[in-house]
C-alpha positions as CSV (number, residue, x, y, z in Angstrom):
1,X,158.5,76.6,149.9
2,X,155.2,76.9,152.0
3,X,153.8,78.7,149.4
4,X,154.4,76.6,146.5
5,X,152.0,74.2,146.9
6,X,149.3,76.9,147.7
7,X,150.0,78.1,144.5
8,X,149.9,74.8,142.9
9,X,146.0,74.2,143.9
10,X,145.5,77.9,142.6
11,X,146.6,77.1,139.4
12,X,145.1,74.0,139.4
13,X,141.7,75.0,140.7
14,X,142.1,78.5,137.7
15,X,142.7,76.4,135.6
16,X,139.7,73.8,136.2
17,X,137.2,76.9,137.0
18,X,138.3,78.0,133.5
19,X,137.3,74.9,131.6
20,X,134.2,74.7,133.5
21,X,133.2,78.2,132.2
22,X,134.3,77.2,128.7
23,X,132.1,74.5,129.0
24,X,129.1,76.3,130.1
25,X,129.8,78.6,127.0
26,X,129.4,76.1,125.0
27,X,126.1,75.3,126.4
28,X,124.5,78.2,126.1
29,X,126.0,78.5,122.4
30,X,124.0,74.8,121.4
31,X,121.4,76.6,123.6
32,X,120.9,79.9,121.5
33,X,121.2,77.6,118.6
34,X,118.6,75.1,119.3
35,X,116.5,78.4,120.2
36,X,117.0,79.8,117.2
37,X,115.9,76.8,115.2
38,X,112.2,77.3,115.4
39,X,109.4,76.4,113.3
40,X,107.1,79.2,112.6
41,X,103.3,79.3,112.3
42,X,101.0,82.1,110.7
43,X,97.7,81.6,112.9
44,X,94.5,82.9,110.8
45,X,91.0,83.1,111.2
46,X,88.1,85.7,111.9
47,X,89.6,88.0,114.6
48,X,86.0,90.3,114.4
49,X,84.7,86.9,116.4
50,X,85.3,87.0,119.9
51,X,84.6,83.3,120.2
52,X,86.9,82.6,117.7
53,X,89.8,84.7,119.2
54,X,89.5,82.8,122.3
55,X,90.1,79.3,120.7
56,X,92.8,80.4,118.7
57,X,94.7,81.8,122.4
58,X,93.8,78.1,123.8
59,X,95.3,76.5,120.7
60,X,98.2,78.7,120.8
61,X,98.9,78.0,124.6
62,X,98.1,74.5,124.3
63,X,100.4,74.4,120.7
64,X,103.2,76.0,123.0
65,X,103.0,73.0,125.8
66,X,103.4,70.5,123.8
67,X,106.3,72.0,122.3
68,X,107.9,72.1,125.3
69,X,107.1,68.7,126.6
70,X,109.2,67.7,123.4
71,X,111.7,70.3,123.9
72,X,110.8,71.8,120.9
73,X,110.6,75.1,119.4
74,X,108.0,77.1,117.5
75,X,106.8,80.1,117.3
76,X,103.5,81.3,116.3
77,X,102.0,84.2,115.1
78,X,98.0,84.7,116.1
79,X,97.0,87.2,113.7
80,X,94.2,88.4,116.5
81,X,97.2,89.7,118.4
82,X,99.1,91.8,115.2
83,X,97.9,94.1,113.0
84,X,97.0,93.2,109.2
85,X,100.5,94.8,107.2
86,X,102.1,92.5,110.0
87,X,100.1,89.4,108.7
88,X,100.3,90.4,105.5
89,X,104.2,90.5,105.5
90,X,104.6,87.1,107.3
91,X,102.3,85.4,104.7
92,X,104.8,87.2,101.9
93,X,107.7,85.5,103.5
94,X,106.3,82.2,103.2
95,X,104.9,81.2,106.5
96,X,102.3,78.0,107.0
97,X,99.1,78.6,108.0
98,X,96.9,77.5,110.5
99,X,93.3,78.3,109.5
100,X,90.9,78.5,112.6
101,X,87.3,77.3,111.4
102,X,84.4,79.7,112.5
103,X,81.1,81.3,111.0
104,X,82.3,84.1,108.4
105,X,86.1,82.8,108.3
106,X,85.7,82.2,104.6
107,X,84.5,85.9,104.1
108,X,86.8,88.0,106.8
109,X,88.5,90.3,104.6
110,X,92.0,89.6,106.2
111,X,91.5,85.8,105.6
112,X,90.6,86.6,102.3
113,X,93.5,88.3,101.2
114,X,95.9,86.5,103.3
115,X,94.5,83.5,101.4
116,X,94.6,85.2,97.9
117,X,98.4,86.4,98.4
118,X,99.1,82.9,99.3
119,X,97.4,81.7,96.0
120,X,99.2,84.2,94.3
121,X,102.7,82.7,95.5
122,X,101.9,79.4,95.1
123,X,101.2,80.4,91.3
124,X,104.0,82.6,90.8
125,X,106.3,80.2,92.1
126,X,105.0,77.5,89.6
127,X,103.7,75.0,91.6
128,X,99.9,76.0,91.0
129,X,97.3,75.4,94.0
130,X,96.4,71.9,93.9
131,X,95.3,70.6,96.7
132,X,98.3,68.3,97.9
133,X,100.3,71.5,97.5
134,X,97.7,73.8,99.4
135,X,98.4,70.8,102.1
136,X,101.7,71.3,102.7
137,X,101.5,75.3,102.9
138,X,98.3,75.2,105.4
139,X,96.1,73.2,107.4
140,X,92.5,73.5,109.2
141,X,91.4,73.4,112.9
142,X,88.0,72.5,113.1
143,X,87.2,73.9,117.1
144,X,83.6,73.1,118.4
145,X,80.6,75.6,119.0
146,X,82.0,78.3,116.4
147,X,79.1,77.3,114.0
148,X,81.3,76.6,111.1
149,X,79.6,75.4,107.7
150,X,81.6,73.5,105.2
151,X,81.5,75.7,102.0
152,X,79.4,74.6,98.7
153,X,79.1,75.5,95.0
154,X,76.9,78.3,96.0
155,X,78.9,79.5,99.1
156,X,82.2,79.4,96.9
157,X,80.2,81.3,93.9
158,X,79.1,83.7,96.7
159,X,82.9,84.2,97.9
160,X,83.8,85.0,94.0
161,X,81.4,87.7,93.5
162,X,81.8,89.7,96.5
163,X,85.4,89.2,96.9
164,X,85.2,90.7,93.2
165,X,83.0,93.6,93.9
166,X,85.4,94.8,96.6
167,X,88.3,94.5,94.2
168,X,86.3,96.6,91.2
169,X,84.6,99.2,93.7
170,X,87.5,101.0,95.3
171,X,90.6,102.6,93.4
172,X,90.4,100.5,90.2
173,X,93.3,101.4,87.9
174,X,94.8,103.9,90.9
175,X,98.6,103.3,91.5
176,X,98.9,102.7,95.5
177,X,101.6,105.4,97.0
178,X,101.9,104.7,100.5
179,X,103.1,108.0,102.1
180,X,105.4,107.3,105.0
181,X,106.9,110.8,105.6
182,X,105.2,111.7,108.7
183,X,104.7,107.3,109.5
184,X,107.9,106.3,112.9
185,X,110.8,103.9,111.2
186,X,108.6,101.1,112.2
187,X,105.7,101.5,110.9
188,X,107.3,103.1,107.5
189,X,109.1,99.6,107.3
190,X,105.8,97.6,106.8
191,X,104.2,100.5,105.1
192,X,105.5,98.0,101.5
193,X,103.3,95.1,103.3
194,X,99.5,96.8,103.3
195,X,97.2,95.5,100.9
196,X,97.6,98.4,98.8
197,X,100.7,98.3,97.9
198,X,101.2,94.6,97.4
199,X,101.8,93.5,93.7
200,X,99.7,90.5,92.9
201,X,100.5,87.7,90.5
202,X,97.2,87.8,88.5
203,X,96.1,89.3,85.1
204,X,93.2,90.7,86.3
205,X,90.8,91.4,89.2
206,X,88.5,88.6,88.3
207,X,92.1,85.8,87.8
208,X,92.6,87.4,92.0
209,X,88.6,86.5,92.5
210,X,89.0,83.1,91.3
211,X,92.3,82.2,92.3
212,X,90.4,82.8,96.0
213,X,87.8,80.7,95.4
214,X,90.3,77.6,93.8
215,X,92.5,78.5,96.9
216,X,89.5,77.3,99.0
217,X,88.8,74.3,97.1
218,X,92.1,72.8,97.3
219,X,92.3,74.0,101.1
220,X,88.7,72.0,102.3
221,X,89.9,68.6,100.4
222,X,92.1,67.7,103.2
223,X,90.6,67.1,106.3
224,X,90.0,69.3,109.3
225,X,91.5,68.8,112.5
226,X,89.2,68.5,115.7
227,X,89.4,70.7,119.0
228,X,87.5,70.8,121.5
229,X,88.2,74.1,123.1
230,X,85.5,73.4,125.6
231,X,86.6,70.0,126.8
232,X,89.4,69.2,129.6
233,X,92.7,70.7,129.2
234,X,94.5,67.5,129.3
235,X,91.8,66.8,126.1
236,X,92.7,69.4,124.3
237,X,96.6,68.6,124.5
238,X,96.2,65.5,123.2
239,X,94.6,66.5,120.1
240,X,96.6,69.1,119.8
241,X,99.6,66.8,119.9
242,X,97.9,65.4,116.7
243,X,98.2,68.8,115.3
244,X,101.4,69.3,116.4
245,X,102.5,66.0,114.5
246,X,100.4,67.3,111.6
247,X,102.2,70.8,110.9
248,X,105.8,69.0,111.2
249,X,104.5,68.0,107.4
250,X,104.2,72.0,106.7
251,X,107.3,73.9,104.6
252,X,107.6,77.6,103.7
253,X,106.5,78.5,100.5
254,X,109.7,78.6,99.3
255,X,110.8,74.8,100.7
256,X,108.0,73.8,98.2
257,X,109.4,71.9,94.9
258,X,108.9,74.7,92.1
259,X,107.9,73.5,88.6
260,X,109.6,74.7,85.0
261,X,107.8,76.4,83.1
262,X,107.4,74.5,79.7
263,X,107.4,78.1,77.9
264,X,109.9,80.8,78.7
265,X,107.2,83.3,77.9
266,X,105.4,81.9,80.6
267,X,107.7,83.4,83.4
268,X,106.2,86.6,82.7
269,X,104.3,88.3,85.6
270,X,102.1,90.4,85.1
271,X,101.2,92.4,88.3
272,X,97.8,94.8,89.1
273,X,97.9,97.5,92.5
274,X,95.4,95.6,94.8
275,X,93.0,98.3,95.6
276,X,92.1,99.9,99.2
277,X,88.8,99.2,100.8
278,X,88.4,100.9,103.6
279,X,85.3,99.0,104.7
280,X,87.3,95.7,104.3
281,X,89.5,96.5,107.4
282,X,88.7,94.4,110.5
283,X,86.3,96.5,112.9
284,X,88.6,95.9,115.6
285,X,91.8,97.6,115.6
286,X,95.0,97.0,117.9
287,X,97.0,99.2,118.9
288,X,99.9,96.9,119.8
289,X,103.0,98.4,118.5
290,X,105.1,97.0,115.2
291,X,108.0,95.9,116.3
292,X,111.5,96.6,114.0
293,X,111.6,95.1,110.8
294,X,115.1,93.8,111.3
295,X,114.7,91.9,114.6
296,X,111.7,90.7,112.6
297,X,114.3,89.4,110.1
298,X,117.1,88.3,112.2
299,X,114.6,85.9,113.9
300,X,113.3,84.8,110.5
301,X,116.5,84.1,109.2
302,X,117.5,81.7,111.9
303,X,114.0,80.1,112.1
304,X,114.1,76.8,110.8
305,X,111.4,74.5,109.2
C-alpha cells in the first residue's frame, strides 16, 4: 500500500518525461526541416583579384547575418573558395547568380563560361536571354574601389572576339575524354562538370561567342546594386538587406516559365565539345578538397527556392 502511490508519481512523471521528449522530437524534426529549406546562391566574379575576393567574403558574411536576423536560411557558394568543375556543376544545376563587379570580371575565363553555360540553358530551355529573364536567374553587386567600367559596343565586340579565339585555338573538333582511372571517387564524380566535357547548346563556336556577349547585354540592363565594402559594418548590412530582398525575386533555372517551341523541329539540340584552354584556368588554384557528389545532392534536393 505504501508503495502504490510511489509508483503512481513514477508512472505519472514516465509518462510526462515521455511526452516531453516526443515533443522535443518534433522540434528538432520542424528544425531539420526549416534547415533544409534553404535558398542557394552561386557567388561569381574575378577570383585572380585579391580585392575582389575580399568583397565577395564581406558580402557573403554580411549575406549570412542578415539571414539570420530573419531566421532565414541560405546558402552560398563563393566560387573564390571552390574549384571551377565545382562552379561549373552548380551553374548546370540551375543555381542564381550573384555577379561581383570588378576590373576584368567581364573577361575572367571562369565568369565567362559560367556566364555562357548559363546562356546556353536559358536557350535550351526555351525561354531565350532577354533581359527580364537574365533578371530573375542573376543579379549585380556593384562594390566600391574595384575600378569597374560599365561595358560598351566596343568592350562587348572586344569580349566576342577573344572569347572566340580561345574557343577556335585549342582542340577544335577533338572529342573531350576525361580520364578518371587514376582520379579518387570524388574528384571522378565532377570529372562530367569541367569545361571540356560539357555539351553546349549552340551550333557553333561563334553562336557560344555571341550568346556571351547577348548574355551580358541582358545582364547590365537591370541595375547594379551598391556596396560599400569599405564603409561601417552596420552600412554594409543595411544595403545588403536590400540585396537580400532583391535575390528573394531569383528562381533556378528550372523554376523559370519555359516557352513551346512553335516548330517541333526546333527542339533539336545540337551540341559541340567545348574545347580545353589551358591558359584560360584561373592562375590561382585551390587545393580545398571536392567534397562527395551525393551529399552535394542530398543538400540540393532539399534546398528550396
Amino acid at each position: 500500500r505504501r508503495r502504490g502511490p510511489l509508483a503512481r508519481w513514477s508512472s505519472e512523471l514516465m509518462s510526462a518525461a515521455g511526452c516531453h521528449i516526443c515533443e522535443l522530437q518534433a522540434m528538432n524534426r520542424h528544425a531539420g526541416c526549416l534547415k533544409r529549406q534553404k535558398r542557394s546562391f552561386l557567388l561569381l566574379g574575378n577570383r585572380d583579384d585579391m580585392e575582389a575576393v575580399a568583397a565577395m567574403q564581406i558580402f557573403e558574411a554580411a549575406m549570412s547575418e542578415v539571414s539570420q536576423q530573419l531566421q532565414e536560411g541560405i546558402e552560398i557558394f563563393n566560387c573564390s573558395m571552390l574549384p571551377e568543375a565545382q562552379v561549373l556543376m552548380f551553374t548546370q544545376q540551375g543555381t542564381p547568380i550573384i555577379i561581383m563587379l570588378s576590373e576584368g570580371v567581364l573577361t575572367c575565363p571562369l565568369v565567362q563560361r559560367v556566364c555562357a553555360l548559363r546562356s546556353s540553358q536559358l536557350v535550351e530551355q526555351g525561354i531565350g536571354t532577354s533581359s527580364h529573364v537574365v533578371s530573375e536567374s542573376a543579379l549585380l553587386i556593384d562594390a566600391d574601389r574595384l575600378d569597374f567600367e560599365y561595358p560598351d559596343a566596343d568592350c562587348y565586340e572586344s569580349i566576342q572576339k577573344n572569347f572566340l579565339e580561345h574557343l577556335e585555338q585549342t582542340g577544335q573538333g577533338m572529342t573531350a575524354t576525361a580520364s578518371v582511372v587514376s582520379e579518387s571517387p570524388s574528384k571522378a564524380a565532377f570529372s562530367r562538370f569541367k569545361w571540356q566535357n560539357l555539351r553546349l547548346n549552340y551550333d557553333s563556336k561563334q553562336d557560344c561567342a555571341q550568346g556571351l556577349v547577348t548574355f551580358y547585354r541582358s545582364l547590365f540592363n537591370q541595375l547594379a546594386l551598391p556596396l560599400s565594402t569599405h564603409a561601417s559594418w552596420r552600412t554594409m548590412v543595411h544595403q545588403v538587406e536590400s540585396i537580400y530582398e532583391r535575390s528573394k525575386g531569383l528562381s533556378l533555372v528550372s523554376h523559370l516559365p519555359t516557352t513551346p517551341s512553335l516548330r517541333s523541329d526546333e527542339s533539336r539540340v545540337t551540341t559541340w565539345d567545348c574545347p580545353t584552354n589551358e591558359s584560360m584556368s584561373p592562375s590561382v588554384h585551390r587545393s580545398q578538397s571536392l567534397p562527395s557528389l551525393n551529399s552535394w545532392w542530398n543538400r540540393q534536393t532539399h534546398d528550396t527556392i
